[in-house]
C-alpha positions as a Python dict, from the first residue, in 0.01 Angstrom:
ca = {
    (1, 'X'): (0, 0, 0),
    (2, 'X'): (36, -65, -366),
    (3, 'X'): (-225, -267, -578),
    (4, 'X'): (23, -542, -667),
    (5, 'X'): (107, -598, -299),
    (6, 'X'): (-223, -647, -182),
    (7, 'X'): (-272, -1023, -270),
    (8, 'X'): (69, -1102, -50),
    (9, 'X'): (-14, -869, 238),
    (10, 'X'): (-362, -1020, 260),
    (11, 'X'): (-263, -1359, 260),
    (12, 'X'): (18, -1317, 519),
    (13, 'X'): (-214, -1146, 749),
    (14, 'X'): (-446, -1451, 640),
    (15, 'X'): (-206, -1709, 709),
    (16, 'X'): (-117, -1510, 1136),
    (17, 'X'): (-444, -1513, 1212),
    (18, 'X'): (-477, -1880, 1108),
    (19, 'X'): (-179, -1916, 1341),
    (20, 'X'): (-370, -1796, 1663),
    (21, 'X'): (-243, -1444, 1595),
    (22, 'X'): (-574, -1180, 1659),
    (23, 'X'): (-658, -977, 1326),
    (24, 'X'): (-518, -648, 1464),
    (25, 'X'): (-241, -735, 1565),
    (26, 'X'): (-158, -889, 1254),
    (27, 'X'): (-255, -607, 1009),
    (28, 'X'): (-26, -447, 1292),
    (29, 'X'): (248, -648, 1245),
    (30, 'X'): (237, -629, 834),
    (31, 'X'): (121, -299, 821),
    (32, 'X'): (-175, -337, 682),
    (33, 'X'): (-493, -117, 835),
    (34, 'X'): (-765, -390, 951),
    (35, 'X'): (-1062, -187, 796),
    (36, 'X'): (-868, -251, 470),
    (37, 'X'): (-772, -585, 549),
    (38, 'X'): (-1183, -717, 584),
    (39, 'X'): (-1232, -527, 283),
    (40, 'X'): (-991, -663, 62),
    (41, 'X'): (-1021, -1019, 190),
    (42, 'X'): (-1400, -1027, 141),
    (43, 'X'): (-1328, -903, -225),
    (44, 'X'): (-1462, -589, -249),
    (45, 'X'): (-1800, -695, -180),
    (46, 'X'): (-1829, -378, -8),
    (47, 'X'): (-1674, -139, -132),
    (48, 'X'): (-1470, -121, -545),
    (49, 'X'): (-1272, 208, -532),
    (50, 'X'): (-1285, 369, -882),
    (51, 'X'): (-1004, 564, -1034),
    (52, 'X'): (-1157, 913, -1067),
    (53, 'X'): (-1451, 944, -766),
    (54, 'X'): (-1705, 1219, -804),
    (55, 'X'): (-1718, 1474, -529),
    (56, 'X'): (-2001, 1434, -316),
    (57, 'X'): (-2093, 1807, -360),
    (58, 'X'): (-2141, 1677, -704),
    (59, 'X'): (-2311, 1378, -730),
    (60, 'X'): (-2686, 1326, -842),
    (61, 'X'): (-2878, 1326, -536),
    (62, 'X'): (-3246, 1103, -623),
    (63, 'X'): (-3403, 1239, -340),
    (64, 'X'): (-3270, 1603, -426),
    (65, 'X'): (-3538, 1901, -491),
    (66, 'X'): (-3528, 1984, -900),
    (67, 'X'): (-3424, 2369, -942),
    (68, 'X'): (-3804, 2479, -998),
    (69, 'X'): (-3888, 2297, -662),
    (70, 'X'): (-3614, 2539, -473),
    (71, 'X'): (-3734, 2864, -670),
    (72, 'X'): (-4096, 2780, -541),
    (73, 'X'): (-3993, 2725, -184),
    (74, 'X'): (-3769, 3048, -198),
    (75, 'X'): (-4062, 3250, -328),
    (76, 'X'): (-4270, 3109, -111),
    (77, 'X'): (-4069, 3246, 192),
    (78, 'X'): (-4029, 3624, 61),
    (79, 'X'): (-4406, 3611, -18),
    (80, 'X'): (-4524, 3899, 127),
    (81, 'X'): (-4773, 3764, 389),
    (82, 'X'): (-4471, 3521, 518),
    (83, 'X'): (-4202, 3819, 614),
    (84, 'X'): (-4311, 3792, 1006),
    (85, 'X'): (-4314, 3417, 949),
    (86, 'X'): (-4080, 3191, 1091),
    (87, 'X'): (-3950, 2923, 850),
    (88, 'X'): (-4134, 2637, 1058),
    (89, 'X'): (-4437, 2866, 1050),
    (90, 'X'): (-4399, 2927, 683),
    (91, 'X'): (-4350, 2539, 564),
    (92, 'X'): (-4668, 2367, 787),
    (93, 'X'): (-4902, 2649, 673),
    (94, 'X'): (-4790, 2566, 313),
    (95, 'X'): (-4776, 2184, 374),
    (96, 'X'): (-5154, 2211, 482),
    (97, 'X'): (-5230, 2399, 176),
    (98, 'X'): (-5091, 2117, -53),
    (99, 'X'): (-4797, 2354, -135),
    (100, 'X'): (-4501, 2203, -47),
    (101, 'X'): (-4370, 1821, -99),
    (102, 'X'): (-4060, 1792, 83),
    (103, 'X'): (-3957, 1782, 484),
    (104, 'X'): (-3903, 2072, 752),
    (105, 'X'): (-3550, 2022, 729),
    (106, 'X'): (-3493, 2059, 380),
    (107, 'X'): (-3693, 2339, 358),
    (108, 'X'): (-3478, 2507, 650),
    (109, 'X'): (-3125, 2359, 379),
    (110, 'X'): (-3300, 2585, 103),
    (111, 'X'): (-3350, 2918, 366),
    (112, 'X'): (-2972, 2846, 484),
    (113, 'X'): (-2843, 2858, 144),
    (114, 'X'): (-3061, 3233, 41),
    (115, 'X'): (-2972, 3315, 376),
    (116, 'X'): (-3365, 3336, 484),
    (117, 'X'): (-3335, 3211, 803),
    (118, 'X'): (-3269, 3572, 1004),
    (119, 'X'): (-3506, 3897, 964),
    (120, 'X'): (-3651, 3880, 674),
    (121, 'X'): (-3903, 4143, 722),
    (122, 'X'): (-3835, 4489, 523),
    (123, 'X'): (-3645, 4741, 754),
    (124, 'X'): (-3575, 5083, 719),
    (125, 'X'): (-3342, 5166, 471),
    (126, 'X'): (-3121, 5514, 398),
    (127, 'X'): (-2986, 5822, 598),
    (128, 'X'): (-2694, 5869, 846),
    (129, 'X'): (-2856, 5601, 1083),
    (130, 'X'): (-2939, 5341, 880),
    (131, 'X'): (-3008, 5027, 1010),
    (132, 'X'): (-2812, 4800, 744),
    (133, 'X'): (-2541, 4594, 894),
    (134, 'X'): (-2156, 4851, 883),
    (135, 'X'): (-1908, 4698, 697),
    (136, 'X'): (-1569, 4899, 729),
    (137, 'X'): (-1242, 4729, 692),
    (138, 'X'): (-901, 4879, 821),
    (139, 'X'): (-588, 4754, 573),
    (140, 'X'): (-337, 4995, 799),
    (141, 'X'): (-357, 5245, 1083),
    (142, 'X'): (-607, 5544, 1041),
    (143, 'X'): (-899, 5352, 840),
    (144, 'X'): (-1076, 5317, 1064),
    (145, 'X'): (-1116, 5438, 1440),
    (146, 'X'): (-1356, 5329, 1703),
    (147, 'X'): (-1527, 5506, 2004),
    (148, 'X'): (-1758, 5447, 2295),
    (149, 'X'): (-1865, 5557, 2638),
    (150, 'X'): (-1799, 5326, 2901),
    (151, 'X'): (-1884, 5383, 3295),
    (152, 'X'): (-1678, 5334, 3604),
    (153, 'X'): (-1810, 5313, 3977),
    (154, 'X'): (-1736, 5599, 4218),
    (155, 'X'): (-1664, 5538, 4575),
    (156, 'X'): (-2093, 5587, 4655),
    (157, 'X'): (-2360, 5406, 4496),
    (158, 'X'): (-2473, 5694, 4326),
    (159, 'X'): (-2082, 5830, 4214),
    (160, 'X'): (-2061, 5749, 3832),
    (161, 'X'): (-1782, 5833, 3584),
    (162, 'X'): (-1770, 5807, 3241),
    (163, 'X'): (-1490, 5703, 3033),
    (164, 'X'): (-1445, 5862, 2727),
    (165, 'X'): (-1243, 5602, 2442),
    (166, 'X'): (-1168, 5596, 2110),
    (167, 'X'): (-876, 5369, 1942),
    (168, 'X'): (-717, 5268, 1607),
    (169, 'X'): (-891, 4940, 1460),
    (170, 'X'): (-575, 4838, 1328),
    (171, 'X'): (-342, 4841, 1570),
    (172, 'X'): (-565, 4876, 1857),
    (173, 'X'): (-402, 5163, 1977),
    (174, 'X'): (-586, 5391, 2208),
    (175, 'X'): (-548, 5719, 2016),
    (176, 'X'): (-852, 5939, 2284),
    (177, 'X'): (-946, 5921, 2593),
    (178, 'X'): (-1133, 6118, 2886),
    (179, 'X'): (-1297, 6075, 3212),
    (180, 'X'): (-1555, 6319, 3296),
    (181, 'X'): (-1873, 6326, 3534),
    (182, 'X'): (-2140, 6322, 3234),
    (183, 'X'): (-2194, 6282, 2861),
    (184, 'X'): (-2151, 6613, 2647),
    (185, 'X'): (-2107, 6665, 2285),
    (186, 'X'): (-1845, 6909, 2347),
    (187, 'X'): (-1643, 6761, 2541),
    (188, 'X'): (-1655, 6459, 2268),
    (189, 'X'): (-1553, 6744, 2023),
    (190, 'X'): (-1253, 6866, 2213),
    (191, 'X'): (-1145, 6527, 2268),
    (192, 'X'): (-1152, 6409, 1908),
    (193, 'X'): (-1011, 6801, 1814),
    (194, 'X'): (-707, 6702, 2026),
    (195, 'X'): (-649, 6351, 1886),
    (196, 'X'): (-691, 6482, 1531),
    (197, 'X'): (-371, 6664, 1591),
    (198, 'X'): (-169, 6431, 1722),
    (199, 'X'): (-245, 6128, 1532),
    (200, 'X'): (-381, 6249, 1207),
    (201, 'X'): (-763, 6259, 1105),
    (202, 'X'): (-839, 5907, 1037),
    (203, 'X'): (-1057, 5772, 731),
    (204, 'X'): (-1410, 5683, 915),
    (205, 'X'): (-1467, 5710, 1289),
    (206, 'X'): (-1713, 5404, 1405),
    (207, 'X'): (-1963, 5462, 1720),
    (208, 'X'): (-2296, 5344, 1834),
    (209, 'X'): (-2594, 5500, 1888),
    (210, 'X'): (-2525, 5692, 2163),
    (211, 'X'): (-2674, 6073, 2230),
    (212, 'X'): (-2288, 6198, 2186),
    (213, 'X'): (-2235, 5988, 1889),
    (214, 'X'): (-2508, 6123, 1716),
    (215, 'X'): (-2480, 6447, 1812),
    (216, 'X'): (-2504, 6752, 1519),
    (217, 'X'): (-2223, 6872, 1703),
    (218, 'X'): (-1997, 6619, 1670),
    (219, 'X'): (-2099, 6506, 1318),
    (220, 'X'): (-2022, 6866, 1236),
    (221, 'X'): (-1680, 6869, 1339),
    (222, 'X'): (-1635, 6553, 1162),
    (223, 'X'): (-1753, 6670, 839),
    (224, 'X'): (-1492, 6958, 902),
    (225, 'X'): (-1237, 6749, 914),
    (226, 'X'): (-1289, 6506, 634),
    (227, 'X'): (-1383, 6212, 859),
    (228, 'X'): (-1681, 5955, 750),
    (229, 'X'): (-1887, 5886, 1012),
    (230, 'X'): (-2017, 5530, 1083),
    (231, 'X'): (-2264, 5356, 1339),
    (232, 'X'): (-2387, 5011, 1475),
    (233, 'X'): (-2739, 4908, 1425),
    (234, 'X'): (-2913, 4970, 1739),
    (235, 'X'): (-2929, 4720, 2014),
    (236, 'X'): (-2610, 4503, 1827),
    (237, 'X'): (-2329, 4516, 2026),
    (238, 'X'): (-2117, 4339, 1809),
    (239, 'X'): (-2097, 4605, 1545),
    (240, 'X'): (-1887, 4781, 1757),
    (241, 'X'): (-1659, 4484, 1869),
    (242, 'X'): (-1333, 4658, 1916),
    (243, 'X'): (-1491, 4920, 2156),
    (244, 'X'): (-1652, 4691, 2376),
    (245, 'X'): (-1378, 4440, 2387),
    (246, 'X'): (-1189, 4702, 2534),
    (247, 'X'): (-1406, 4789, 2792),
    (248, 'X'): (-1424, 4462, 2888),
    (249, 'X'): (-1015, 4398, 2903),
    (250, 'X'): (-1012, 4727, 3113),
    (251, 'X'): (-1270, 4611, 3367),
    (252, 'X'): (-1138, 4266, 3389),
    (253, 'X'): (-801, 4365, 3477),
    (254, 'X'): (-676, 4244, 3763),
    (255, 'X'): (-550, 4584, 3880),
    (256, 'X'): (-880, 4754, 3810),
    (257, 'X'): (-1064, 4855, 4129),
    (258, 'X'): (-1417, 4775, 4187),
    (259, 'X'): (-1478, 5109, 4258),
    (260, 'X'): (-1220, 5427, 4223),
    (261, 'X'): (-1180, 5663, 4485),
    (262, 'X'): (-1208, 5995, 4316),
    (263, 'X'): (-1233, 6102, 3952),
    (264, 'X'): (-885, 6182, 3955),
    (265, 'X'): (-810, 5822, 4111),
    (266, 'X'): (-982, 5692, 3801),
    (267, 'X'): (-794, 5898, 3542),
    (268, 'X'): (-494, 5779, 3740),
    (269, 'X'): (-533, 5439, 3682),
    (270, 'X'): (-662, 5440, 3351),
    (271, 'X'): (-380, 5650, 3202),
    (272, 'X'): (-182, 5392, 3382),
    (273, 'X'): (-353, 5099, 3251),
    (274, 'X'): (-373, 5229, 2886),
    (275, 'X'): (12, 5315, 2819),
    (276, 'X'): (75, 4963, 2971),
    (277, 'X'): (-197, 4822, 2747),
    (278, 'X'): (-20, 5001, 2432),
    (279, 'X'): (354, 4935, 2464),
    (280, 'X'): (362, 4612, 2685),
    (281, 'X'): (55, 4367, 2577),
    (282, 'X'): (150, 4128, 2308),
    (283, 'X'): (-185, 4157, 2133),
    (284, 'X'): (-361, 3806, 1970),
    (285, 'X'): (-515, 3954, 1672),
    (286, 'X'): (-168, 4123, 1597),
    (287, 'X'): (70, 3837, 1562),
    (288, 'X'): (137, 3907, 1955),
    (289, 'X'): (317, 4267, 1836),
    (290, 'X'): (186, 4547, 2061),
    (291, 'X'): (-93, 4815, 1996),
    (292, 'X'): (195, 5065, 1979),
    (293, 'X'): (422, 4901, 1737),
    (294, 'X'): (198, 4855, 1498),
    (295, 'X'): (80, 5189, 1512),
    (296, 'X'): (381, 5319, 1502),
    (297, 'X'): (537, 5092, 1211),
    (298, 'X'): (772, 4925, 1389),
    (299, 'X'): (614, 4571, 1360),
    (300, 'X'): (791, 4482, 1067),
    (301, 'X'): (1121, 4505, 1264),
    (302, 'X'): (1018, 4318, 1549),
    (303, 'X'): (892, 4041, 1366),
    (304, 'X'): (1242, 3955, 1107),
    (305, 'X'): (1423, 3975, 1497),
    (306, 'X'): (1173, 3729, 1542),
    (307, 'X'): (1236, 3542, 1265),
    (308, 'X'): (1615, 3544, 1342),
    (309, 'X'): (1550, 3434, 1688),
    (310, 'X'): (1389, 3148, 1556),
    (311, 'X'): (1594, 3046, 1296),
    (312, 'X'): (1886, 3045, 1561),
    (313, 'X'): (1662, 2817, 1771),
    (314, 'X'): (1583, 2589, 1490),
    (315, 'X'): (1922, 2540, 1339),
    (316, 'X'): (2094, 2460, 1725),
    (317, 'X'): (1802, 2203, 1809),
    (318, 'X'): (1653, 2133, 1472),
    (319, 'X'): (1479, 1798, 1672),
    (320, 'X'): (1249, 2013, 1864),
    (321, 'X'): (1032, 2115, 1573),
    (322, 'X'): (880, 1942, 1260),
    (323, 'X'): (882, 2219, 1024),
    (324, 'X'): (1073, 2539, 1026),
    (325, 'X'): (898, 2767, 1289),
    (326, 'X'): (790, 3071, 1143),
    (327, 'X'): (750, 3452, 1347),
    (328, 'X'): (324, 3520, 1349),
    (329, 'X'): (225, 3762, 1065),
    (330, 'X'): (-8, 4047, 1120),
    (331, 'X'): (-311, 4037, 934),
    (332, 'X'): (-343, 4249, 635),
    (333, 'X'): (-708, 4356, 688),
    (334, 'X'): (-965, 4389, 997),
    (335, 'X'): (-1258, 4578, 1084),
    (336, 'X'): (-1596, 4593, 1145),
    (337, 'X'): (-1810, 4311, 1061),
    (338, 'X'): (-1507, 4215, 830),
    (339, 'X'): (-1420, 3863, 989),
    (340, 'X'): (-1578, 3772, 1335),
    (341, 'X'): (-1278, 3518, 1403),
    (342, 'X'): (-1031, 3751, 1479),
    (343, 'X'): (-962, 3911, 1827),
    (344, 'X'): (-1077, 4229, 1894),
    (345, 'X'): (-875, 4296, 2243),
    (346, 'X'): (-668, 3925, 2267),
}
């Protein structure tokens, strides 16, 4: 409401509940909010609102630690005889000592903000498998592909197959795949040999740790070819997101057996399962287009039909919507370790 309105409003709301008319309903009735109602009648007492309000973010906190304070505490956690230390550990051994002057929990706000509350201790750094954290982003198809092995139960206890996949990060499109009795480097080769030329050799090929993965054998062949080779820390299974979410999809299906009859059953139904995956799932990380028309480029199409559709829609029942709907839009980048909000499988 505007400032020169407030002294009528007030009063009139005043003047109903004087009349046996309960506050609420009477800031309801004049439109006035009843939190701003008590604090305009009480005249400001509480609360004066200023004209230009400092950001919190940037107000003068008293109680605040001054910048030397913060470099102390920051040093004081990357000391070298704190790197196994918790932060807990770290601040009650120095709070004995006389060493620190502040609580836990702002101790734990100043590790947050150097991002000191993880690992901190040194880990081994360089070569093909280090153990930094892959970052590889995919801006359009052939980036970036990912692989893993993945097994599926036989008909016995002991019956094992192993499913061989690799797909496009971008488009999610499977691009590889075998099903074969045991890991081997060269079937891994011949798969990836094959794939190479159908789809083109793709920029980096992501993996985990796996015997295959590391193989000399396959690392050769993708040298050869002009492909980077990239791997997940060991033990973190979400550096290889897309692979596993896969999997997962795969298994959970509602058409997958619990266990396959025969190798050949299970090549059956995975071939099955993967061209339905690719041409008929309407994919949540890719504006609900499918794996294949994004790979293929036809996206852009589908999505002005879209558009059309919904501007039809709109302009014949314009009271249905608040806004002018608008068609999903594929994201422009993904990848690994790139954003963990977006769907991997959807």
């Amino acid at each position: 409401m505007a400032r020169s309105q407030e002294p009528v409003l007030i009063d009139t709301v005043t003047a109903l509940h004087a009349a046996a008319v309960p506050v609420t309903r009477a800031c309801a009735l004049v439109g006035v909010p009843r939190s701003s109602y008590y604090r305009l009648a009480r005249g400001y007492t509480h609360y004066r609102p200023v004209e230009h309000p400092t950001p919190h973010a940037d107000r003068v906190q008293p109680a605040a630690l001054v910048p030397a304070e913060r470099q102390a505490l920051v040093e004081l956690l990357l000391a070298e005889e704190n790197v196994d230390l918790s932060v807990a550990q770290v601040y009650w051994r120095a709070f004995d000592e006389g060493l620190v002057s502040c609580s836990q929990s702002t101790c734990y706000r100043v590790a947050r903000a150097q991002n000191l509350t993880g690992d901190r201790r040194r880990t081994r750094r360089g070569g093909v498998f280090s153990r930094r954290r892959p970052v590889v982003a995919a801006a359009q198809t052939g980036d970036l592909w990912s692989w893993d092995i993945t097994m599926l139960q036989g008909p016995r206890r002991q019956d094992r197959y192993l499913l061989y996949l690799a797909i496009d990060v971008y488009s999610r499109f499977p691009v590889a795949w075998r099903i074969e009795y045991a890991e081997s480097t060269t079937m891994a080769v011949q798969m990836f040999a094959e794939a190479f030329a159908v789809f083109g050799v793709p920029a980096v090929l992501h993996a985990d740790n796996g015997a295959s993965m590391r193989s000399h054998g396959l690392l050769d062949a993708l040298e050869t070819a002009g492909v980077a080779a990239s791997y997940s820390r060991p033990r973190v299974s979400d550096d290889n997101p897309f692979s596993e979410s896969l999997f997962k999809t795969i298994k959970y299906d509602l058409s997958c057996p619990l266990r396959f009859d025969s190798i050949d059953h299970a090549r059956r139904w995975t071939e099955q399962f993967l061209v339905r995956y690719a041409t008929e799932h309407r994919h949540s990380g890719l504006a609900r287009h499918t794996p294949a028309s994004v790979f293929f480029g036809t996206d852009a199409e589908e999505r002005r039909a879209r558009q059309a559709r919904l501007d039809q829609i709109y302009a014949e029942h314009p009271e249905r919507f608040h806004r002018r709907p608008l068609a999903p839009q594929l994201s422009v980048l993904t990848g690994i370790n790139i954003n963990h909000y977006l769907s991997q499988t959807g």
